[in-house]
C-alpha positions as CSV (number, residue, x, y, z in Angstrom):
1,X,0.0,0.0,0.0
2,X,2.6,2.4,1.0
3,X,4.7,1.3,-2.1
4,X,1.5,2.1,-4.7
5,X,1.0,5.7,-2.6
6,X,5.4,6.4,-3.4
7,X,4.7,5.7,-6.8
8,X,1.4,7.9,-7.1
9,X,3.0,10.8,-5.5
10,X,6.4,10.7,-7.8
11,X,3.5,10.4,-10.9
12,X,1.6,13.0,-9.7
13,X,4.7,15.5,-9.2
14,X,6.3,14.4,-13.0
15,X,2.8,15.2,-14.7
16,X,2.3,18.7,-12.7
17,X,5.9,19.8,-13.3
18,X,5.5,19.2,-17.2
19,X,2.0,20.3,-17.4
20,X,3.5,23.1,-15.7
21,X,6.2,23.5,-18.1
22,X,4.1,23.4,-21.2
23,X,1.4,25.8,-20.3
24,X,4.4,28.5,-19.1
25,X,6.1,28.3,-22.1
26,X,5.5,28.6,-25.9
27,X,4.3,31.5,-28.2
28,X,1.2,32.1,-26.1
29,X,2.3,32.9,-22.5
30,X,2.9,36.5,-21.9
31,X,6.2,38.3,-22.9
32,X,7.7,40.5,-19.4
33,X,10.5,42.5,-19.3
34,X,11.5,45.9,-17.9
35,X,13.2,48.7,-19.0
36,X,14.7,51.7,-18.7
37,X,13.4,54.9,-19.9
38,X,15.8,58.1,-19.3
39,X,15.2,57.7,-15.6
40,X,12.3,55.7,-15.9
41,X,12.1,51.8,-14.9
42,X,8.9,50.4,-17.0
43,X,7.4,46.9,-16.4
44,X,5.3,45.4,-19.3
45,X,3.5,42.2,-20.1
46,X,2.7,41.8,-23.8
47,X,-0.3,39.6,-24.4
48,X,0.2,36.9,-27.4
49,X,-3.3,35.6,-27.2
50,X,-6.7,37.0,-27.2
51,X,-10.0,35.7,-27.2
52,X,-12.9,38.3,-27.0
53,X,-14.9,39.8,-29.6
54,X,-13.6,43.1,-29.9
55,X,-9.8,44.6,-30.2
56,X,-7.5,43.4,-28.2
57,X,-6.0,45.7,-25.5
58,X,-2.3,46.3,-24.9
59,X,-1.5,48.7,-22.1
60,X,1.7,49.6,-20.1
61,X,1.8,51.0,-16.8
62,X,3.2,54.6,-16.5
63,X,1.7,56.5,-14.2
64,X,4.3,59.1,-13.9
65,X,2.9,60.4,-17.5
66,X,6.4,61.3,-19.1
67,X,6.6,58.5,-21.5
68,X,4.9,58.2,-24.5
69,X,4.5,55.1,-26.8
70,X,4.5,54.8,-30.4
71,X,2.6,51.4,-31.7
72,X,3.5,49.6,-35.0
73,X,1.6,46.5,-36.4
74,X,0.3,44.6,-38.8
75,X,-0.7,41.3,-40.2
76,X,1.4,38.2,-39.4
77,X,2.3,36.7,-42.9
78,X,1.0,39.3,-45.0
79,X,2.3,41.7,-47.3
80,X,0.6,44.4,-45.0
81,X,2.9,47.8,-44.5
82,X,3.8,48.6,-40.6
83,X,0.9,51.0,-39.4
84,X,2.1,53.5,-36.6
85,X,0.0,55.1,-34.3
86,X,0.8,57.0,-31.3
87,X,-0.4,55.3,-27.7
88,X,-2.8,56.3,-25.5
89,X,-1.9,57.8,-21.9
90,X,-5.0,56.3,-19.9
91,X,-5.5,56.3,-16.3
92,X,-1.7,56.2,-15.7
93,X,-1.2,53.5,-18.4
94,X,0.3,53.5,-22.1
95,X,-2.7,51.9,-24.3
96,X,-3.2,50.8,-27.9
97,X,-5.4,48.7,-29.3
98,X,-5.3,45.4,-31.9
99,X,-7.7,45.4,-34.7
100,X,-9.7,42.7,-34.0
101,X,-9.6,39.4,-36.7
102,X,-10.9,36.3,-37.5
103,X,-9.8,33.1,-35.0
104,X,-6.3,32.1,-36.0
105,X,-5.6,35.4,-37.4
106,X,-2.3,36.6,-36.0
107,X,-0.6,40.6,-35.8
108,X,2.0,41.3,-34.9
109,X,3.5,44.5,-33.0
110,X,5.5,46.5,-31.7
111,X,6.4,48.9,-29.2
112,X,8.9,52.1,-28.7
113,X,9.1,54.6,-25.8
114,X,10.2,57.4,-25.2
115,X,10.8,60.5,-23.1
116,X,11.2,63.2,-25.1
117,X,14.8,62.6,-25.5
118,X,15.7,58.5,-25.0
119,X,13.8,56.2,-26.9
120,X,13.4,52.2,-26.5
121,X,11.8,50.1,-28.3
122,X,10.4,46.7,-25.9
123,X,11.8,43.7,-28.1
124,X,13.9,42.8,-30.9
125,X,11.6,41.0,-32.5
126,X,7.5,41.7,-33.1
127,X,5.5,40.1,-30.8
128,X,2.9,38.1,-32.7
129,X,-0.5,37.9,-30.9
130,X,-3.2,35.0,-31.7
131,X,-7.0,35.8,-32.2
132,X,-9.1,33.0,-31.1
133,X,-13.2,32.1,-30.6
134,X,-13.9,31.6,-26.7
135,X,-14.3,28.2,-25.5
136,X,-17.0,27.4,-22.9
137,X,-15.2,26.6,-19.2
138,X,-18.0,23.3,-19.7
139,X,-15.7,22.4,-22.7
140,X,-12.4,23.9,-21.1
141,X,-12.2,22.6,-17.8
142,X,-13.3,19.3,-18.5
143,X,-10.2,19.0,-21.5
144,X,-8.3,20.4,-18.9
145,X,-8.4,17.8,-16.4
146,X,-8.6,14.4,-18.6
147,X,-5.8,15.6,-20.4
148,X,-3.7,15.9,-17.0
149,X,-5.0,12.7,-16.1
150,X,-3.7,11.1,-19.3
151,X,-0.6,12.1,-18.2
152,X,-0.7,11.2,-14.7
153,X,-2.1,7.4,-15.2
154,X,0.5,7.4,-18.9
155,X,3.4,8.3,-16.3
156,X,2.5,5.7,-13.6
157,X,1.8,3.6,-15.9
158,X,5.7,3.4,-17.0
159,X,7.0,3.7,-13.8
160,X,4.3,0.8,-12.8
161,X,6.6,-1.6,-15.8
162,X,9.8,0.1,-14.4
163,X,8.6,-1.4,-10.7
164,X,7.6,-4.6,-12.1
165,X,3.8,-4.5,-11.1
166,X,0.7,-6.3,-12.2
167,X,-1.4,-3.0,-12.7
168,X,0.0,-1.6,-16.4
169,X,-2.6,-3.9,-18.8
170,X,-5.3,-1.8,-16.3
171,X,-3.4,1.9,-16.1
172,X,-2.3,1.2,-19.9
173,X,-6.8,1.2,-20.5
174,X,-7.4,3.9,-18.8
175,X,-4.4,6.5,-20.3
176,X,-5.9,4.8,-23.4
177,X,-9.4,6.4,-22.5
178,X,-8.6,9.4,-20.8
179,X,-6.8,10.4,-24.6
180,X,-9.8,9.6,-26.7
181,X,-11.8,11.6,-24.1
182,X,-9.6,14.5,-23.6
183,X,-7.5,14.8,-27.0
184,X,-9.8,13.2,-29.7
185,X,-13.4,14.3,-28.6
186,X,-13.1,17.1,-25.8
187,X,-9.8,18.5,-28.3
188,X,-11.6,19.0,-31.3
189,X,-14.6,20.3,-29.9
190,X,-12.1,23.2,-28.4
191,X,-10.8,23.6,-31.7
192,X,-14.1,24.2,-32.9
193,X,-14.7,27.0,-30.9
194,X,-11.5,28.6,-30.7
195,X,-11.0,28.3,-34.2
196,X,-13.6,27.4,-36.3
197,X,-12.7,23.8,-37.3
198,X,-12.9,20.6,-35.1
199,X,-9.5,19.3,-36.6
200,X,-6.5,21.5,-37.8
201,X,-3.5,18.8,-37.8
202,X,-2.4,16.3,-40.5
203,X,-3.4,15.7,-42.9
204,X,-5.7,18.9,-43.5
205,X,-4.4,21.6,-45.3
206,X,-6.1,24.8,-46.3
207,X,-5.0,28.0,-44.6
208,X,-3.7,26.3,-41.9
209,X,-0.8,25.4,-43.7
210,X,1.6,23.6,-41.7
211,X,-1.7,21.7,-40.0
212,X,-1.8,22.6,-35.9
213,X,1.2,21.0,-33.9
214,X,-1.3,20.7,-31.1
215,X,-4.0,18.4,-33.1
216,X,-0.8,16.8,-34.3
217,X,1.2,15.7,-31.1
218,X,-2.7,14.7,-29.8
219,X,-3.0,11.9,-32.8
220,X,1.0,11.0,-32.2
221,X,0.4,10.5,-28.4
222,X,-2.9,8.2,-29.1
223,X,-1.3,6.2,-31.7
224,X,1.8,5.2,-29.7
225,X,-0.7,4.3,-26.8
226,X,-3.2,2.5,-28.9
227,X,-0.8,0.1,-30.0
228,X,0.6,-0.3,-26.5
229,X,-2.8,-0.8,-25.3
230,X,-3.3,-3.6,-28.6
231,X,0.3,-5.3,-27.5
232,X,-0.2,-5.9,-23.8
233,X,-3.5,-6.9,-24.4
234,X,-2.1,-9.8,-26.6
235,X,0.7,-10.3,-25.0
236,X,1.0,-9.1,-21.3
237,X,5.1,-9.8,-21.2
238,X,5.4,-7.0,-24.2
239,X,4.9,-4.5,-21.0
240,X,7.7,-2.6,-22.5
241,X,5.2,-0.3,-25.1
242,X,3.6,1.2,-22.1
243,X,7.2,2.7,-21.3
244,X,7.7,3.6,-25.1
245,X,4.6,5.4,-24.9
246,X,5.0,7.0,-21.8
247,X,8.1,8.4,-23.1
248,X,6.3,9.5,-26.6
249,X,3.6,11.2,-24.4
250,X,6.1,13.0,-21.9
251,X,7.9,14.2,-24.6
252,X,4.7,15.8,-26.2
253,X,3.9,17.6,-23.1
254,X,7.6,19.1,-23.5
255,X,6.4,20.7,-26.7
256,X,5.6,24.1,-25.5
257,X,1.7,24.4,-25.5
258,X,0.2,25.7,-28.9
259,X,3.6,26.0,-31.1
260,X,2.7,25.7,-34.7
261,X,-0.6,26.0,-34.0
262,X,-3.3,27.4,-36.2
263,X,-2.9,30.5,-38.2
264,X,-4.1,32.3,-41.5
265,X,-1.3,33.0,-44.0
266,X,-2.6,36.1,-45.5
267,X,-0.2,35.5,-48.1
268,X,-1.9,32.8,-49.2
269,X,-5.5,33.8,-48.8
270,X,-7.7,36.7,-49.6
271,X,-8.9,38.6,-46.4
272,X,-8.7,42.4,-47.1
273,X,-6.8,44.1,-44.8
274,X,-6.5,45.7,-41.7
């Protein structure tokens, strides 16, 4: 008894360290930074996601109101121009505003300030936000939470053939379920609302070019456990392919959360402009 709780606890700490991992990571999580204006320190957070109905709202605090912001953006893959506009001082914050799009439209944007004599522009690079539909927290949570128990019961399942216990045919089923529930129904219905279509990885094509790494590691994941679940089944000595697909399905959680995922290439579509 004691020995099954050790080996729950050490599952449950691997799958909420990469779950952890995955959703703090990846072109979605919030850029931060600070920097130094004349003798100003500013603190930003630049959102990359957005999923309301209207613009999306970047703001920076500066409530001293001796900074001023210029805002450039446009179009990810298009052959937009740069549009410049300068941003609002609001309340003691710096604000500009996205022109809302279509879900998996992506802008991107940037940001200089100044003070009247030193000027810094935030990051190197554009930031590149991600419009998306909102998803019911009844579809949401419930992904959520099967999906992070597919991980748990996939991790103790390996350790379960690495401790050379009878249980792994039984946690093997259940992973098994918990990714048909969580990835391949609960998944695509996410999709749906966030953007428009219940499956965006391989093989479709369309605008979403590259096919969405998210729907893609999903099918990867079930396969490998599928035929793990197939093998043990037959042939309860081949324990082995629960390990292999524990590995396969750790591995996907170290794939930062929504890289590659779905986007319009304007350059490959007709949309108008911004």
């Amino acid at each position: 008894m004691a020995r099954n709780i050790i080996l729950w606890v050490a599952a449950f700490f691997i799958t909420l360290g990469s779950a952890y991992y995955q959703r703090t990571t990846g072109p979605t999580y919030p850029i931060k930074g600070k920097v130094k204006v004349g003798s100003e320190l500013i603190s930003y957070k630049l959102i990359r996601t957005y999923e309301g109905a209207d613009n999306a709202e970047i703001s920076i605090n500066e409530p001293t109101g001796t900074i001023q912001g210029l805002f450039s953006f446009k179009r990810f893959k298009s052959h937009d121009q740069w549009t410049e506009m300068p941003m609002l001082n609001m309340g003691g914050k710096l604000v500009a505003y996205v022109p809302h799009q279509p879900p998996a439209g992506k802008v991107e944007y940037m940001i200089t300030l100044t003070d009247g004599i030193n000027s810094v522009q935030l990051t190197e690079e554009p930031v590149i936000i991600r419009f998306k539909g909102q998803v019911p927290i009844l579809v949401l949570l419930p992904h959520i939470l099967i999906m992070f128990l597919a991980m748990l019961f996939s991790t103790r399942a390996g350790i379960e053939v690495i401790a050379k216990g009878d249980r792994v045919f039984r946690l093997t089923l259940l992973t098994t379920l918990f990714l048909v529930v969580g990835g391949l129904i609960l998944g695509p219905v996410m999709q749906k609302y966030a953007f428009g279509a219940y499956w965006t990885g391989w093989p479709m094509k369309g605008i979403f070019k590259f096919g969405d790494m998210t729907d893609n590691k999903t099918l990867v994941a079930f396969i490998f456990w599928a035929i793990a679940l197939v093998q043990i089944w037959r042939k309860p000595e081949k324990k082995w392919w629960a390990v292999l697909a524990a590995v396969v399905l750790f591995l996907v959680y170290m794939i930062p959360h929504s890289i590659m995922g779905s986007e319009i290439d304007h350059t490959a579509v007709t949309t108008g402009a911004l």
